[in-house]
Residue frames relative to the residue before (quaternion, step in Angstrom):
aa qw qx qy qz dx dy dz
X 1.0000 0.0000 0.0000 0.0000 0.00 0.00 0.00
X 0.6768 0.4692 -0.3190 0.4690 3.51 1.06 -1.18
X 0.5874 0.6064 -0.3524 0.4038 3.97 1.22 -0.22
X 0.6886 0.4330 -0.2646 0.5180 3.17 1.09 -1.31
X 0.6427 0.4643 -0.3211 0.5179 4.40 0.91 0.17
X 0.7588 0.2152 -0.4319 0.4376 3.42 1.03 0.26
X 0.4573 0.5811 -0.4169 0.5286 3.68 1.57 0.46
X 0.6420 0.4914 -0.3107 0.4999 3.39 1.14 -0.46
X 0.6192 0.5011 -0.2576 0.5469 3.89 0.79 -0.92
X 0.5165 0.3965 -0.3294 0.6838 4.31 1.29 -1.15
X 0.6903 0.3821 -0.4504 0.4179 3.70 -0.22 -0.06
X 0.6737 0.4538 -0.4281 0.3961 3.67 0.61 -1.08
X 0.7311 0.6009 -0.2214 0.2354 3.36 0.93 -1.78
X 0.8074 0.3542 -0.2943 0.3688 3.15 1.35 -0.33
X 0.2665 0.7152 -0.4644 0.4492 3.06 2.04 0.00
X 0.6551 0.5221 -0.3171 0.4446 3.75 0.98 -1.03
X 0.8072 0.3653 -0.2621 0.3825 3.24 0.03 -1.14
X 0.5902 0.5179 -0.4229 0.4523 3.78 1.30 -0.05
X 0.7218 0.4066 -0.2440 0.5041 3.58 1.13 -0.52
X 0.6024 0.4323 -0.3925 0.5442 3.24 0.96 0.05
X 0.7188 0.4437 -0.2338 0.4813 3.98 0.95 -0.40
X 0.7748 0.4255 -0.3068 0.3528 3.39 1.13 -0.23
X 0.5937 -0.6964 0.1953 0.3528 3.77 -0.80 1.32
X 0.5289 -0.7452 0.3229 0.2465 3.87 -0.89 0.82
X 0.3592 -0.7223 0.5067 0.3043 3.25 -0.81 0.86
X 0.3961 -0.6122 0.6406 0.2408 3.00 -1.78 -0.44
X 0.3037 -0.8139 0.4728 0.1477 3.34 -1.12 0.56
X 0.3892 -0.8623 0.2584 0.1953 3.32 -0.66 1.24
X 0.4118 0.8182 -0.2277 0.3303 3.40 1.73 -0.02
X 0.0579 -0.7737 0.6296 0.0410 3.52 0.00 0.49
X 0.5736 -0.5693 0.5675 0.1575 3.55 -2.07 0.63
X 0.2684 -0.7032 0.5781 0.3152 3.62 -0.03 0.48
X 0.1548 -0.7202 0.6762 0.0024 3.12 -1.27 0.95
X 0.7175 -0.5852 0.3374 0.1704 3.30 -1.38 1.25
X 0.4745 -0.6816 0.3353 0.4448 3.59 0.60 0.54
X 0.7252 0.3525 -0.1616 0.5690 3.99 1.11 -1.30
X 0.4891 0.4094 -0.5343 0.5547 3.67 1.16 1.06
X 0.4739 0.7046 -0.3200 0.4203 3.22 1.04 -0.51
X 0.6417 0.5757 -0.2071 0.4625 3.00 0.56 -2.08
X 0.8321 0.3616 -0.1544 0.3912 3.16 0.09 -2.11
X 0.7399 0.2301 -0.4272 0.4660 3.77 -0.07 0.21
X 0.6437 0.4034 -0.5542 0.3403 3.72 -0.25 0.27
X 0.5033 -0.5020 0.6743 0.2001 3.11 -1.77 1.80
X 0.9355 0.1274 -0.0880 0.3177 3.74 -0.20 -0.66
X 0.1205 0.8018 -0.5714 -0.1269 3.71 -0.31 0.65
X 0.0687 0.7608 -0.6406 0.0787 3.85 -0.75 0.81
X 0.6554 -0.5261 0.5412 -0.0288 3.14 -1.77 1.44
X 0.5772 0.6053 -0.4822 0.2606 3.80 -0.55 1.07
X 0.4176 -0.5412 0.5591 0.4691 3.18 -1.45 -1.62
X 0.5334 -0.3907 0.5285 0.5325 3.37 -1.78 0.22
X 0.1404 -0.6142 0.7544 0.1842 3.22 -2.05 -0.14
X 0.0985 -0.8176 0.5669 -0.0216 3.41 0.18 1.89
X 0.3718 0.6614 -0.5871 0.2822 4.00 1.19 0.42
X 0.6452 0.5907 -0.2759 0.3983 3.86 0.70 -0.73
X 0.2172 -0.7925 0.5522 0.1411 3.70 -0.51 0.97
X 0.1954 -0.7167 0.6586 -0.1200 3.64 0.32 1.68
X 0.3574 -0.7252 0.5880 -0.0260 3.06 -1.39 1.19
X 0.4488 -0.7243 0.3546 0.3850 3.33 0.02 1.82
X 0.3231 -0.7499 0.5501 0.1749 3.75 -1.17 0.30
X 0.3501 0.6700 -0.5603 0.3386 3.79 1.11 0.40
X 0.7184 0.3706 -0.4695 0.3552 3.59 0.77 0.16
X 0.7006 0.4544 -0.2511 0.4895 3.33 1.22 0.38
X 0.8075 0.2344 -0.1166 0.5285 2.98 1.02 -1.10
X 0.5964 -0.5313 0.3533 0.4870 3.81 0.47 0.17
X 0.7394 -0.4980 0.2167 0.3978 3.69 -0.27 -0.49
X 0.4694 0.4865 -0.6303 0.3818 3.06 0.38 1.52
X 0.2252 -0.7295 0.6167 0.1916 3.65 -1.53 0.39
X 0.4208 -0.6834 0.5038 0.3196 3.68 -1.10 1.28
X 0.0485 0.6120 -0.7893 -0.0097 3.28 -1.61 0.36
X 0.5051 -0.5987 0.5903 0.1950 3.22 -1.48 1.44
X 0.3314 -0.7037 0.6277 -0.0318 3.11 -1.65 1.50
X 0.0345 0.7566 -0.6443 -0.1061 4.05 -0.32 0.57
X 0.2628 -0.7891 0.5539 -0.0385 3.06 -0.62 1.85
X 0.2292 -0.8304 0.4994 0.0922 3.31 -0.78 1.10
X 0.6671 -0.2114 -0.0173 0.7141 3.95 0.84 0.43
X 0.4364 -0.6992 0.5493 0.1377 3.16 -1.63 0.63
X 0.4254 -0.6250 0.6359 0.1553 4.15 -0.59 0.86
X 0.7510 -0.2016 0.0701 0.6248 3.70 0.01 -0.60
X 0.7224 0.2949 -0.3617 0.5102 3.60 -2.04 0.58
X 0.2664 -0.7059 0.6401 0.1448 3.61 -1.58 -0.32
X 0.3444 0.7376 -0.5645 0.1365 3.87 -0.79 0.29
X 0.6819 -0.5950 0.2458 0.3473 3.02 -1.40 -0.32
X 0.7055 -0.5994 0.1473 0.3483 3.21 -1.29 0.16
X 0.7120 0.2657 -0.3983 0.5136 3.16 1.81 0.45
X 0.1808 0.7525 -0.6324 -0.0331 3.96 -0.85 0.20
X 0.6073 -0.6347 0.4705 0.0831 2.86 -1.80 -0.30
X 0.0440 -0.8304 0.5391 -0.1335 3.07 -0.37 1.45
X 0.4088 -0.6721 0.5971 0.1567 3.38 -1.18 1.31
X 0.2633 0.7834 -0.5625 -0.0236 3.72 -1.38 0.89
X 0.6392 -0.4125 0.3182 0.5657 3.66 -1.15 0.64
X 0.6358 -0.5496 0.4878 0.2359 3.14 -1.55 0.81
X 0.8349 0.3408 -0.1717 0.3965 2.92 0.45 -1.60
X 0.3342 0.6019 -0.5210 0.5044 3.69 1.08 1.35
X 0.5983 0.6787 -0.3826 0.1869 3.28 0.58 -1.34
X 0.6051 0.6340 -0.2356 0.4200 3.62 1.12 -1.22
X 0.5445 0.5108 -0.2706 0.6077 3.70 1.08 -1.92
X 0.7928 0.4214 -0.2829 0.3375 4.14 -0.24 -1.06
X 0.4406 0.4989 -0.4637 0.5848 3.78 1.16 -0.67
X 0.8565 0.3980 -0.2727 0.1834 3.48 -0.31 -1.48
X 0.7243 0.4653 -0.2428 0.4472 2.88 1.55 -0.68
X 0.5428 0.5206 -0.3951 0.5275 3.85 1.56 0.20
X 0.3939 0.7704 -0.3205 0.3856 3.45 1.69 -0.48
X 0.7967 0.2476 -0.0061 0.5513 3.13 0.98 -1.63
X 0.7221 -0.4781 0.2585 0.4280 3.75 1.02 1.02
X 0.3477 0.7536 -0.4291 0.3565 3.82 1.27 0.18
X 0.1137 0.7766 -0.6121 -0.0968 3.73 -0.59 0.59
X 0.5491 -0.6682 0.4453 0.2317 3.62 -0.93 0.61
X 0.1551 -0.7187 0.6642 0.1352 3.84 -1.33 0.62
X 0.0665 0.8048 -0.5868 -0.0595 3.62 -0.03 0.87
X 0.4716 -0.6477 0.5981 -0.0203 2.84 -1.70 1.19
X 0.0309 0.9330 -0.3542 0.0555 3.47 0.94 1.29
X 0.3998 0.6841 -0.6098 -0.0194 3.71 -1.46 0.00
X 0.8345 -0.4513 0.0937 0.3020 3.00 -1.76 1.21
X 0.6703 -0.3354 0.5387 0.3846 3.46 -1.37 -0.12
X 0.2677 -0.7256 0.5354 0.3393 3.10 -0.93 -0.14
X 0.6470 0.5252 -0.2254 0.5047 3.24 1.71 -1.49
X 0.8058 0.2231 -0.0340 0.5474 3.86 1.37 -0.90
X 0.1054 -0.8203 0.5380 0.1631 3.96 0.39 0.62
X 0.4107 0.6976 -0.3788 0.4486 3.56 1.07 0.42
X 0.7260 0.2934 -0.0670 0.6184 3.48 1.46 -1.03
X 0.3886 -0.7514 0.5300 0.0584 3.08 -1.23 1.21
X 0.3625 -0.8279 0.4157 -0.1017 3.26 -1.06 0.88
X 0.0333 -0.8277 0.4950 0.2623 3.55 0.37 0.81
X 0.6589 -0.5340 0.3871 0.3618 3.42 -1.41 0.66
X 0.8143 -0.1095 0.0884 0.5631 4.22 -0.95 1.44
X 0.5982 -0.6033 0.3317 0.4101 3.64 1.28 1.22
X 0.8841 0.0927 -0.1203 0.4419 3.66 -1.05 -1.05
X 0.6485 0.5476 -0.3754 0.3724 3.33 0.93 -0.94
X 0.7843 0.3809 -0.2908 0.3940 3.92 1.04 -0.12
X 0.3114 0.6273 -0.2860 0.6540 3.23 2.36 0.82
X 0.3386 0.7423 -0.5538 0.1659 3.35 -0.26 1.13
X 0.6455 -0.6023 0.4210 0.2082 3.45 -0.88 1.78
X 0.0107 -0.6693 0.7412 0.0511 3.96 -1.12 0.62
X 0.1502 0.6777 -0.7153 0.0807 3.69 -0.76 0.52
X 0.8519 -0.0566 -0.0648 0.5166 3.42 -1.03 1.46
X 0.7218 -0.3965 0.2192 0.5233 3.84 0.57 0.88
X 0.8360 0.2860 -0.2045 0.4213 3.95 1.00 -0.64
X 0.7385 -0.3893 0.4185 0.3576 3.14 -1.88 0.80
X 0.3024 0.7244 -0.6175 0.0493 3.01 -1.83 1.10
X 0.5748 0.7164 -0.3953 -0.0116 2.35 -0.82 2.03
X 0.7021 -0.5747 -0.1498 0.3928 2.39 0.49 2.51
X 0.3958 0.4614 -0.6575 0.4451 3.26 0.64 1.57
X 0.3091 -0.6133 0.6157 0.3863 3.83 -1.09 -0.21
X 0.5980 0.5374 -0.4337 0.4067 3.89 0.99 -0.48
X 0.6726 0.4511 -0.3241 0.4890 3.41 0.81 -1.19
X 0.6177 0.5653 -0.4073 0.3648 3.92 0.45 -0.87
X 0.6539 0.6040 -0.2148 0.4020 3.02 1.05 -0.82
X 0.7278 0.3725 -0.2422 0.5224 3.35 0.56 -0.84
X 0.4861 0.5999 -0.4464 0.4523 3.70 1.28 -0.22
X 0.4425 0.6338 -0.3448 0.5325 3.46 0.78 -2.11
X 0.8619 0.2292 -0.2266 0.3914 3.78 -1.18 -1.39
X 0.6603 0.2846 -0.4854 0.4974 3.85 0.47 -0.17
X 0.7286 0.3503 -0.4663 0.3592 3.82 -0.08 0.13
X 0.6457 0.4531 -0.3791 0.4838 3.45 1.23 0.19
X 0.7063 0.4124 -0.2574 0.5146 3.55 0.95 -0.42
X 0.7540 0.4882 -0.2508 0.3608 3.63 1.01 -0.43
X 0.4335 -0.6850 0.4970 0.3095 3.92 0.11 0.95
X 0.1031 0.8125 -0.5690 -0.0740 3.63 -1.34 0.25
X 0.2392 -0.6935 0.6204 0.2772 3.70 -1.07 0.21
X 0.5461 -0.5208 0.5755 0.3153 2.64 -2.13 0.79
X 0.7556 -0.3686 0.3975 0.3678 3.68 -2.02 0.92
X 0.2615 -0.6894 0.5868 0.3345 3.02 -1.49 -0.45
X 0.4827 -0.5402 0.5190 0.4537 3.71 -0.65 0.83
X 0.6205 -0.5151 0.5204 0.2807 3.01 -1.98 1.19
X 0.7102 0.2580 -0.2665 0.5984 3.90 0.83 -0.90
X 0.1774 0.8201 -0.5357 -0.0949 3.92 -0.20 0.62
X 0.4542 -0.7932 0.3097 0.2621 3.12 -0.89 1.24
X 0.4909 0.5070 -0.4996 0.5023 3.76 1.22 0.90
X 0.4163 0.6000 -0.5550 0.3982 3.75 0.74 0.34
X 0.3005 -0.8275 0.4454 0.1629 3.35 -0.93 1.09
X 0.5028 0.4461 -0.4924 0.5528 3.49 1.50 0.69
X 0.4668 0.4753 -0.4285 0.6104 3.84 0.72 0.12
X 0.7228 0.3451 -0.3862 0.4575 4.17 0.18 -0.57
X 0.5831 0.5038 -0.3724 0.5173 3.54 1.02 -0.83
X 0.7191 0.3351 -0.4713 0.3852 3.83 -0.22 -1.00
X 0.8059 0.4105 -0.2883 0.3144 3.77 0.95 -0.56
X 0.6445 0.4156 -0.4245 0.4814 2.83 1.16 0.75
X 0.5233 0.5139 -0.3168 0.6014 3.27 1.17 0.46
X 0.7017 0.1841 -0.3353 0.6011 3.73 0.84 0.55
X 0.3514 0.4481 -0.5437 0.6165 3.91 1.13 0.84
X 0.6605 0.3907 -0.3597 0.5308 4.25 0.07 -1.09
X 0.8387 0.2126 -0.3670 0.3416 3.53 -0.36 -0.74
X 0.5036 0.6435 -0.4611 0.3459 3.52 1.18 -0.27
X 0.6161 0.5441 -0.2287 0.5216 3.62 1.54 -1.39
X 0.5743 0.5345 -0.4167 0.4592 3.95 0.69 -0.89
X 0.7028 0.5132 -0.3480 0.3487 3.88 0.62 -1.87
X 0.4943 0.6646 -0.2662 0.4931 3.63 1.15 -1.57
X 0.8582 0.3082 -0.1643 0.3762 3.42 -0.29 -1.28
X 0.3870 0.7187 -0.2267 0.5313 3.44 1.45 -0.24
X 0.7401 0.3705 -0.2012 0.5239 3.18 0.01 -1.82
X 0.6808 0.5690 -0.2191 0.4059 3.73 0.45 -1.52
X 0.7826 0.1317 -0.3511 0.4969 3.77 0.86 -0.15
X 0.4671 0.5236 -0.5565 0.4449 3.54 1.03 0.16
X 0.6279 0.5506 -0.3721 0.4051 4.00 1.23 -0.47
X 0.8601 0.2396 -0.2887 0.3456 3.28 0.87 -0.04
């Protein structure tokens, strides 16, 4: 009896020490969130596609378990930036989004910061801040939720991105105006060495 309680206790202890040593998953399940919870906690909401041409380096070693993929944002609903950034999403989306930009699908993301990196963008409780446009309208495959999408892109004003090189950026006015001077210096140069 006393044999079969310390094979039984060597059984517990290492049952411990494997589960206590082995590396943590992650779960892929999100909470459905109310579309106008949605609404109400993204800092940033902006209009585009993924741009899966870029070979982004998964971030689960840094960032827990999302991976960034560049976003080319065509006008922004709330906040303002440019027309390309970065946004962090579950992986195991990435496939469902190819196919679904495949077939002419552009994306409304519902965005806020990292916590670990405010550089990276976040859709709001994952999918729920990932919402399908096909032919100008919400889809996703509620009619309640489509709806309330529908009325925020009709009721909500937006601006267009800014180009990555925009020509109101005052280091963009400076380099051009600093290759107009030396163009004028080289010119004027040549012209009195010409006479």
């Amino acid at each position: 009896m006393r044999k079969r309680i310390n094979v039984g206790l060597q059984l517990v202890l290492a049952a411990i020490i494997v589960l206590c040593s082995t590396k943590s998953g992650y779960a892929t399940s999100w909470i459905k969130l109310e579309p106008a919870e949605v609404d109400q906690r993204a800092e940033i909401v902006a209009y585009g596609t993924y741009d899966f041409s870029k070979d982004i380096k998964k971030s689960i070693d840094y960032h827990g378990y999302f991976s960034p993929i560049s976003f080319q944002a065509e006008k922004y609903y709330r906040g303002s930036g440019e027309s390309l950034i970065l946004t962090e999403i579950d992986p195991f989306d990435i496939e469902d989004i190819k196919t679904a930009q495949q077939d002419g699908t552009s994306f409304l993301l519902f965005l806020e910061p990292d916590k670990e990196d405010e550089t990276l963008l976040i859709p709001i409780a994952g999918p729920n801040g990932i919402i399908e446009i096909a032919d100008g309208k919400p889809r996703t495959g509620d009619a309640g939720e489509d709806a309330y999408y529908r009325s925020f892109l009709e009721t909500t004003d937006s601006v267009a991105a800014k180009s990555v090189f925009d020509t109101g950026d005052p280091l963009f006015i400076f380099v051009i105006l600093l290759l107009i001077s030396s163009i004028f210096a080289i010119t004027a140069r040549l012209k009195s060495k010409g006479r």
